[in-house]
N, C-alpha and C positions, 0 to 999 in steps of 0.2 A: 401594513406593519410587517416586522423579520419576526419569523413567528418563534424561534430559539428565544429570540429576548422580550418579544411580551411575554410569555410562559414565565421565563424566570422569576417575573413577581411574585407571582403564586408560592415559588421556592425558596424568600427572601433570604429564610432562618437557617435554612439546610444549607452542609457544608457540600460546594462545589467543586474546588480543586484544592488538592492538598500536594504539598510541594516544600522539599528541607524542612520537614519539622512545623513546617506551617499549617492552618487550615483556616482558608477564604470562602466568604458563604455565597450564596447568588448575591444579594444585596451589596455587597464588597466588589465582584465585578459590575455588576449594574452600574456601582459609583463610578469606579474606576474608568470603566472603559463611555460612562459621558464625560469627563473629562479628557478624556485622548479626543472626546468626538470635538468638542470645541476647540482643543489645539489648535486640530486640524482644518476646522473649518475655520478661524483665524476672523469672526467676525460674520465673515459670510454666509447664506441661509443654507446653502448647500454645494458639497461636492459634485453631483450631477455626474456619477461616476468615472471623476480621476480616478487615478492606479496609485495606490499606496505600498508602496514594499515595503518587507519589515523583516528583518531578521533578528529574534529573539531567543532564548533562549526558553524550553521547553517547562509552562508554570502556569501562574496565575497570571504576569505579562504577557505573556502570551495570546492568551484567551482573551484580555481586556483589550490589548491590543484587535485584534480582528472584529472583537464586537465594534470596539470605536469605530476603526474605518468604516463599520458597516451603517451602525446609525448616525455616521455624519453623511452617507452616500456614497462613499468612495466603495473601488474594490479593491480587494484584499490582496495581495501576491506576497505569499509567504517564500521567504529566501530558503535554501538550505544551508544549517548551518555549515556542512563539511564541505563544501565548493568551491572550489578556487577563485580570486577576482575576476577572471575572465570571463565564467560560467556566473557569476552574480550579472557583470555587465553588460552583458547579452540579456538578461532577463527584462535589468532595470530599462537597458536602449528598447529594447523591443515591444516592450508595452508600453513606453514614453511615462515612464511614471513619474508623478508630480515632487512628489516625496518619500524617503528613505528614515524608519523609525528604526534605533538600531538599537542593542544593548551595550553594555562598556566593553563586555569581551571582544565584541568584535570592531574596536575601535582602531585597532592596527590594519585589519584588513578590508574594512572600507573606508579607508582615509583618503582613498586617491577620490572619491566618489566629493569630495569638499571642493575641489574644484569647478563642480560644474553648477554653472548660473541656476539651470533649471531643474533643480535639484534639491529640493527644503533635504536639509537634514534636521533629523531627531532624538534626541538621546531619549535612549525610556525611558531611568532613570529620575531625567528633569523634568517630571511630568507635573505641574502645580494639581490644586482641585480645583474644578471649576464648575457651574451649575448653569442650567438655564435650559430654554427650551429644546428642541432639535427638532429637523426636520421630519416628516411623515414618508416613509419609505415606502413605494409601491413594493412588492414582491414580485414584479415580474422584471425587475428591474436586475442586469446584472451584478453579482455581488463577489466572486472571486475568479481567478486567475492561477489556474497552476499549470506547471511544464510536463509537457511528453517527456520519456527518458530519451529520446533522438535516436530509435531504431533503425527510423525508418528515413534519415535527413536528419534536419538541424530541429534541436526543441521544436515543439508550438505549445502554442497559450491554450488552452482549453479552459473556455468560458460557462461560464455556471451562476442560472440567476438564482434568488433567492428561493424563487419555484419551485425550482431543480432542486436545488440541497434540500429543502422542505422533500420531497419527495422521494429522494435518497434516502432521508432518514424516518420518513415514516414508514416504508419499507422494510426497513433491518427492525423498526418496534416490532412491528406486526410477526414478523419473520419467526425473531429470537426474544421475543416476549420481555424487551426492555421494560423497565419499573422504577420507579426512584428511590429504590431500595438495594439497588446495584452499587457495586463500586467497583470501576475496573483500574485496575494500573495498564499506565500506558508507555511504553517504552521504547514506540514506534516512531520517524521521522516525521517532523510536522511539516512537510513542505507536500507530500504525498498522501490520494485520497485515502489512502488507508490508518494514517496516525490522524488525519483531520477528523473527516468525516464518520468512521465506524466507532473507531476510539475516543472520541474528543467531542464531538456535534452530536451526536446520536444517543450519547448518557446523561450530556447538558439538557437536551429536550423533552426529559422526561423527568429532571431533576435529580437525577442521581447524581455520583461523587467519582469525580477522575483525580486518579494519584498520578502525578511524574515523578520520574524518578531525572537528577541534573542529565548522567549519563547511562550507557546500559553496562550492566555489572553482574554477572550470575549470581555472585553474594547478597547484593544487594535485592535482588529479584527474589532471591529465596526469601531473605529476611521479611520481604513485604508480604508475602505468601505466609509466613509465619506467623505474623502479627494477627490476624484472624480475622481483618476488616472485608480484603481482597476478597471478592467472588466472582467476577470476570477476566476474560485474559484473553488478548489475540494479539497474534506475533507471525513474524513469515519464519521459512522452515529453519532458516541458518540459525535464530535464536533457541529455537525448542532444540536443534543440535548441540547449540551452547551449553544448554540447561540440562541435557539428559548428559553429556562428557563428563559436567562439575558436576552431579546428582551423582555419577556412578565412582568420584573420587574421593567422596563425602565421608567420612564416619557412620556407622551403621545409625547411632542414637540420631545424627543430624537428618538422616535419610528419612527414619522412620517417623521425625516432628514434619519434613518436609512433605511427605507423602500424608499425611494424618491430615495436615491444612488443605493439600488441594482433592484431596477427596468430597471434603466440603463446598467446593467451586458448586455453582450454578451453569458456567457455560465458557469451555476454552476453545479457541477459533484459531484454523493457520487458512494464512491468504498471500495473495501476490507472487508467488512462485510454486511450481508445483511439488508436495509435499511428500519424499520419498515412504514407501511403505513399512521399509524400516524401522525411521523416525516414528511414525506412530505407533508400530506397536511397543515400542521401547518405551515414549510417553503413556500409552495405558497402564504399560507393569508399573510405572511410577504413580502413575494419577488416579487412577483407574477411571479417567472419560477417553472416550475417543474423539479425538481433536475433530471437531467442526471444519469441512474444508467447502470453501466459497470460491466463489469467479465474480471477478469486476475488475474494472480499469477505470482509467483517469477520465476518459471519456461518457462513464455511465453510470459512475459508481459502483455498487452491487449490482449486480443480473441473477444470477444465480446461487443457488445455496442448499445446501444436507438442512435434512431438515434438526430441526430443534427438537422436534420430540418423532420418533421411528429411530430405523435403520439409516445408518452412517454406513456405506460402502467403499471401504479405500480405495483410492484411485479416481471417486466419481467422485463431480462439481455438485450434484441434487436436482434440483429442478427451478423452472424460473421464479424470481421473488414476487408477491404480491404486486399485482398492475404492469408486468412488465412480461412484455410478449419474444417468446426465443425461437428465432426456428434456424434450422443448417441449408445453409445455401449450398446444392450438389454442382460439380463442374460440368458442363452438357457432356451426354454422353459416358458419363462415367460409371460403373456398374458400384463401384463402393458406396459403404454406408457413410462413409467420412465427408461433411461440408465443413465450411464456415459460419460460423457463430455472426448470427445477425441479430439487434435489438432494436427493439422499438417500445417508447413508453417515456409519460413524465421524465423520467431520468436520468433520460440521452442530453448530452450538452446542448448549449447554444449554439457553439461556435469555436473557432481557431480565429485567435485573436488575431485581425490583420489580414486573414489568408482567407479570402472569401473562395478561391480557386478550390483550393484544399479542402475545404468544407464540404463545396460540393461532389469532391471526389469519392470521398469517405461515406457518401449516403446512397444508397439508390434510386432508381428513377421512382419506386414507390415508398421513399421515406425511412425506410431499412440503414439503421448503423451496421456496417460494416465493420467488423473489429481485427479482420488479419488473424484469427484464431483457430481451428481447425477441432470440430469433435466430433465426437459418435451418440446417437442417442439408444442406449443399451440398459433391459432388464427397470423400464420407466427411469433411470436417471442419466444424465448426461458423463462422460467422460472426457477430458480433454487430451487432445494427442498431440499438441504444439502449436506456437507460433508460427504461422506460414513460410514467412520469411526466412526464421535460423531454429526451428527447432521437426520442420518438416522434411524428411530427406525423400526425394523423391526418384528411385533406384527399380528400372524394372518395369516400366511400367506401375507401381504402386505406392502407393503415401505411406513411409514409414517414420513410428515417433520415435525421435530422438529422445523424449522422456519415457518412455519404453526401454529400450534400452538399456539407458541410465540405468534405471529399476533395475535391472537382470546384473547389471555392474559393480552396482554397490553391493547384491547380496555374495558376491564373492569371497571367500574369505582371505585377507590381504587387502585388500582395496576400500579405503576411505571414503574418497567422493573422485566424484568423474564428471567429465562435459565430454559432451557427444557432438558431431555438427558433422554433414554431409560434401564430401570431397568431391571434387569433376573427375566424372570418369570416363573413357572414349567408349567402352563396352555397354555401361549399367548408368551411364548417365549420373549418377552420386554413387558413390561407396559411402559405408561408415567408419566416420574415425572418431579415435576416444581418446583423450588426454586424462590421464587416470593421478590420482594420488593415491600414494600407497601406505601402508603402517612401517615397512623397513623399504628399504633403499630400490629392493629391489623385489618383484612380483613372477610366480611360478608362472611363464606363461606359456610350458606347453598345457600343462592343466588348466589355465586360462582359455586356450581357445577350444579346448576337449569339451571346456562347460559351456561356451558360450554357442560351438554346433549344435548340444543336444538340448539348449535351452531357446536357440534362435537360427532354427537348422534351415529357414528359406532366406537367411539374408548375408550376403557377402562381407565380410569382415574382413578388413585390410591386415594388412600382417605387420604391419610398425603400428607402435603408439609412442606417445609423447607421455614422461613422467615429469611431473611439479611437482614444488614442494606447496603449493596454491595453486588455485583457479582465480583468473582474474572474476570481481564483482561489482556488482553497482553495490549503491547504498539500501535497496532492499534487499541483496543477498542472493538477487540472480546472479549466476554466470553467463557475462559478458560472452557470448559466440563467436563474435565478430573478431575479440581477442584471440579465440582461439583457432581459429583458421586461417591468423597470422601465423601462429607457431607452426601449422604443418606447410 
């Protein structure tokens, strides 16, 4: 059995997701989404996992959507909804998916998709009820499909059985003492593990209550904080930057209801991108929690995590999650404390959908995921120092973070946000260069590089920078690197 949806009996009565004004209880998706399951399986005893895509919109559709696919057998490949047809086409081509469940909104931009034979479409909307039995689902059986962001090459599918998500999410229970007495809003994209799985799968399995909100809105965000239900919240950093701007242009009355409700929180979390020092001490003067900061990817889920109840260290990931084993792989030879982040445990994926080659490049000869991440293990918790690939500059002989940096760039005064990313140099092999955004037009920089000697006196600092009025981002609110080492 999918153990998300046997559980939910248990929770028939209790309200599951609340969405516009609405609230849907477990028993309401239960119904819902065996009905989507017989759509789907159109007579037949089972999917035998085809690939179902679905692009909905963030709700209780949503939710019934994915359970369907899941207790008809199929797996799940959730669309995003802000990607252009081309980036859907490549998902849908590539996992050879049987069928496409859409919502109305997005009926203009997947209409070229009605062409193709092999290709069921589905409106969500049209959904009759329907009742009857279903299939019996092993758990070890694959159950979803989601994409790399393509750092590193073109997407892959990262496969995930039912197992696995089982074990991703009994992880974050145990972790952050999930209960069914939670309610988190969620306001995060549902195509990536972190709006699925942390926010979305991990409060259903313990019965508690996931708010959406249609889209994200600091207004909106504050008023649900206000309302007095909210008592979880996890966001990556560009949001809680959203929320501390509109907080500090607020009315003092609005300030002081806002700050009053999340004082009352149980537990706020920033993930997915690394979360400047800044930002949280700015979100503590407002909230007074200091933001919960974790590490995971597509590939593992969660790995590591601050703990829930001690010391919260900014700058550091925590330590590894319950069952899941972390060690830093050192380069031969190298005298640094700095490796790569290897994991092993229930909640390493199955696979790259298609790319058996790939699969096995990504692991080691003793079963080690290798994640392309680079940290230090400092004072018992972990620290992360970048991406290998675009956020490591390697200048000198030595590994320096470009999210270090950063750090040191943002506390400038003048200076908004910055990307950092390692230039070819004939001497030092990378220099650093920074593409900065400023508060006015224009930034002091002899006093700029006065502070940047005596804050960062052993590293080479180019003497041009590039000023935006933005940094380019993906949809979690990283800054794209690769973007930026077009412009110099």
């Amino acid at each position: 059995m999918i153990p998300i949806i046997q559980q939910a009996s248990e929770y028939s009565s209790r309200a599951a997701i609340k969405c516009q004004g609405q609230s849907y209880t477990y028993q309401n998706l239960l119904k819902k989404s065996e009905s989507i399951a017989h759509l789907l399986l159109g007579g037949k005893n089972d999917l035998n996992e085809k690939r179902i895509a679905f692009i909905v919109l963030p709700g209780f559709d949503y939710v019934a959507v994915q359970w369907g696919i899941w207790r008809a057998g199929g797996i799940a490949v959730p669309l995003c909804v802000k990607h252009p047809f081309e980036s859907l086409k490549y998902v849908i081509e590539d996992t050879a998916a049987s069928a496409l469940i859409y919502h109305p909104d997005f009926s203009e931009l997947i209409s070229p998709f009605h062409s193709k034979d092999d290709l069921r479409m589905i409106n969500s909307d049209s959904i009759d009820e329907i009742t009857g039995s279903l299939p019996e689902i092993d758990s070890a059986r694959r159950a979803m499909i989601l994409y790399t962001s393509g750092t590193t090459g073109s997407p892959k599918g990262v496969v995930s059985t039912h197992d696995i998500i089982e074990a991703q999410i009994q992880s974050l229970v145990s972790a952050w003492e999930w209960t069914k007495e939670d309610h988190i809003l969620n306001v995060l994209p549902l195509h990536h593990i972190h709006g699925i799985l942390n926010a979305t799968c991990t409060p259903l399995r313990v019965g508690a209550c996931v708010e959406f909100l249609p889209k994200f809105d600091t207004a909106e965000v504050f008023n649900a904080f206000s309302a007095g239900e909210v008592n979880v919240f996890m966001a990556v950093p560009t949001i809680y930057y959203k929320l501390v701007a509109s907080y500090s242009s607020a009315e003092l009355s609005e300030q002081e209801l806002i700050s009053t409700a999340l004082k009352k929180f149980r537990l706020m979390i920033s993930g997915s991108a690394a979360l400047p020092i800044t930002v949280l001490e700015q979100w503590k003067q407002i909230s007074g929690h200091t933001l919960l900061e974790r590490y995971g990817m597509t590939e593992i889920g969660m790995a590591i995590s601050n703990p829930y109840k001690g010391e919260r260290k900014p700058g550091f990931i925590g330590q590894a999650l319950p069952k899941v084993k972390v060690r830093l792989e050192m380069e031969e030879g190298s005298e640094e404390k700095a490796g790569e982040i290897q994991i092993k445990g229930p909640n390493v994926f199955l696979e790259y959908w298609g790319r058996p080659e790939a699969t096995k490049e990504t692991f080691t000869d003793d079963g080690w995921f290798m994640t392309g991440d680079v940290a230090v293990f400092e004072e018992g918790a972990y620290r992360i120092l970048g991406r290998n690939s675009v956020d490591i500059i390697k200048s000198g002989g030595y590994k320096i973070s470009a999210l270090e940096i950063e750090e040191v760039l943002r506390k400038f005064d003048g200076i908004n946000d910055c990307g950092v990313i390692g230039l070819p140099d004939e001497e030092w092999g990378e220099i650093i260069g920074a593409c900065i955004v400023g508060q006015e037009d224009s930034v002091d920089m002899p006093a700029l590089n006065s502070y940047l000697r005596e804050k960062l006196p052993n590293y080479k600092i180019p003497r041009k920078y590039i000023f935006k009025e933005d940094l380019p981002r993906n949809v979690m609110g990283k800054v794209t690197k690769k973007e930026l080492k077009n412009w110099f």
